[in-house]
N, C-alpha and C positions, 0 to 999 in steps of 0.2 A: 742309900743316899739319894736325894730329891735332887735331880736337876736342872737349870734354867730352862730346859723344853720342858719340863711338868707343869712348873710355875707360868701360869698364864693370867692376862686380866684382859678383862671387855668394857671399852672403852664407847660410850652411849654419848649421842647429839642428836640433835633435829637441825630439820630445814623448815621452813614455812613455817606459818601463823595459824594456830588453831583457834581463831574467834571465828566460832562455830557461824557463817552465814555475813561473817562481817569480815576475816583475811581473809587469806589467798585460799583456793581451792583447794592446790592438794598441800598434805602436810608427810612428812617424814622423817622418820625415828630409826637410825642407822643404829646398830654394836659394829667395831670391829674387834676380834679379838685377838691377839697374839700373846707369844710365851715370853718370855723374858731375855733368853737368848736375842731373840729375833729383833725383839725393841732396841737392843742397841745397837744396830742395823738400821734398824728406818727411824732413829734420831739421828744418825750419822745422816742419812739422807736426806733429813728434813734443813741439817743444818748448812751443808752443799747447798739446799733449794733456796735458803736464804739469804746464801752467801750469793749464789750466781744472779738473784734476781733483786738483792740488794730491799730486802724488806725483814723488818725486824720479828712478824711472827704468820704464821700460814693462815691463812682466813679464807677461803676459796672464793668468797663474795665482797671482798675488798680488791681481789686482784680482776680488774676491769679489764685486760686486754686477752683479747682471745686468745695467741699462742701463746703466752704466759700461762694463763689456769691451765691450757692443754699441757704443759709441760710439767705446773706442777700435780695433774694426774697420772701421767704417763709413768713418770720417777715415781710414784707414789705406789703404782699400780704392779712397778718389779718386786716389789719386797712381798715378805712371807706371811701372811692372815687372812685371815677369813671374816666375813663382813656379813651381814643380813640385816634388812632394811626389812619396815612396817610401812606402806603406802596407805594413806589415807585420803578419800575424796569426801572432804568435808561438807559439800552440799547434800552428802547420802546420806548426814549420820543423822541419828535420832535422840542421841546424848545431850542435852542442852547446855552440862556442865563441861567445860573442856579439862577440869583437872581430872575428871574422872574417864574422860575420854585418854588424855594423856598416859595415866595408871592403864587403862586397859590396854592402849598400844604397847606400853614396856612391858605388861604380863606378857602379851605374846611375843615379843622380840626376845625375853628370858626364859622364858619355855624353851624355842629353839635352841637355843646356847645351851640351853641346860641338858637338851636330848643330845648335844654335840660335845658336850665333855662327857659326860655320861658315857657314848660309845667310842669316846678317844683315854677314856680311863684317867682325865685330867679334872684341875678345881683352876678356879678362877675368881681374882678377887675381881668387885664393880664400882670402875669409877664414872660417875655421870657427870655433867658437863653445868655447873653451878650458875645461878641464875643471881645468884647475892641475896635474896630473901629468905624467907621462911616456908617459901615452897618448896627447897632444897631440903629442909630435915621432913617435908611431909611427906617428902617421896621416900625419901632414905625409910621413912617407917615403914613406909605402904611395903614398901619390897620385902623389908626383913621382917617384918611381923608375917603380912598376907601372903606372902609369896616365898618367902624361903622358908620360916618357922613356924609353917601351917600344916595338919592333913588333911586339910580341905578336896573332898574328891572332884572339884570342879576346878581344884589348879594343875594342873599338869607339867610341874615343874619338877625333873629329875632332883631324889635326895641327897645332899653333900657333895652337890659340887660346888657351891658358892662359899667364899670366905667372907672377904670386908666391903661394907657399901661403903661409899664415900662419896662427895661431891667436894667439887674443885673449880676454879676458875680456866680457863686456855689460859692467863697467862703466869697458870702455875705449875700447867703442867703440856708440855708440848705435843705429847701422843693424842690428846683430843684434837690435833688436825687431824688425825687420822680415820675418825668417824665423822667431825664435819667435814672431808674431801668426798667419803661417801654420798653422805644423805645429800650435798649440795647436788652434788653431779644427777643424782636421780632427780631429783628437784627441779634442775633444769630440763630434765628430759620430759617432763608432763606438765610444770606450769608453763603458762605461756606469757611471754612479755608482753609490752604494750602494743608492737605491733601485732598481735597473735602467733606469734614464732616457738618452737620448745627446737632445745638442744640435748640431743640423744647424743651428740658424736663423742660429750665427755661419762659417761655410764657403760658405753660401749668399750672406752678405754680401760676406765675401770676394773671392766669385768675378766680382766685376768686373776683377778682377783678369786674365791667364792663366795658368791651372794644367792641368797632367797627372799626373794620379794612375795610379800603377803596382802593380800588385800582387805582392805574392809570397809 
């Protein structure tokens, strides 16, 4: 009998602007993953967070006041998953297309997930964080065709452990706070605002969490 710890899904967002040479510098592409048990735990949490700060849905970059976002990292940061961020410095890429730059960053954020259920003997469905276009079913492809249902010897994605791709809206499904809290929080730690400033202290909180950051 399969139990709510077996049942997992990985829940994918970005921070930053990938117009290659024209947004923001660095760009990132968080998973978090947890099992199904544990999700209804940090919805329960999310919905404490919304109740005590009186805002109808979690957006890390709508909430403006510093001990605010720190607070809703900290609560974020007690609950049970695991997270791995893709950091990109977009002035080093040499991709000129960003959807394709995009796809390469989520092959490598799925790979790792995939070496991590693999040696947790666990699957996981994928849901991505919906843009309302038609770049949401190209990605939905790119994953299930090139990356899950391939034996491509240059993908390195462990076999069988992914189930359903999907893409979704935040306000359809509330766990995508949970990979935009990530990738924001790193996000603030390497861009820099307009005064030249980055904020490490919410990434630091975070990382109670487990993360692997990758560069490229």
């Amino acid at each position: 009998m399969t139990s709510n710890k077996d049942i997992s899904t990985v829940y994918i967002d970005e921070s930053g602007d990938l117009g290659i040479n024209k947004g923001t510098q660095w760009f990132i592409i968080s998973g978090a993953i947890i099992s199904k048990e544990d999700e209804n735990n940090c919805l329960k949490t999310f919905r404490s967070i919304q109740n005590q700060l009186n805002i109808k849905k979690i957006h890390l970059r709508e909430i403006r006041e510093f001990n605010k976002r720190a607070f809703v990292v900290k609560k974020t940061s007690l609950e049970n998953f695991t997270f791995v961020n893709v950091v990109i410095d977009t002035r080093k890429l040499t991709m000129t297309d960003s959807s394709l730059t995009y796809n390469y960053a989520c092959r490598l954020l799925l790979e790792r997930f995939s070496w991590y259920l693999r040696d947790n003997a666990k699957k996981a469905d994928i849901v991505l964080s919906s843009r309302g276009t038609s770049r949401d079913n190209e990605l939905i492809r790119y994953i299930q065709q090139s990356l899950i249902d391939t034996d491509s010897p240059s993908i390195n994605i462990a076999s069988g452990v992914f189930n359903s791709v999907c893409a979704i809206s935040a306000g359809q499904r509330t766990m995508l706070s949970l990979p935009d809290i990530c990738a924001t929080s790193l996000f603030e730690a390497y861009e820099k605002d307009r005064f030249g400033f980055t904020y490490p202290c919410f990434i630091k909180i975070a990382n109670s969490g487990s993360s692997v950051h990758v560069f490229r």
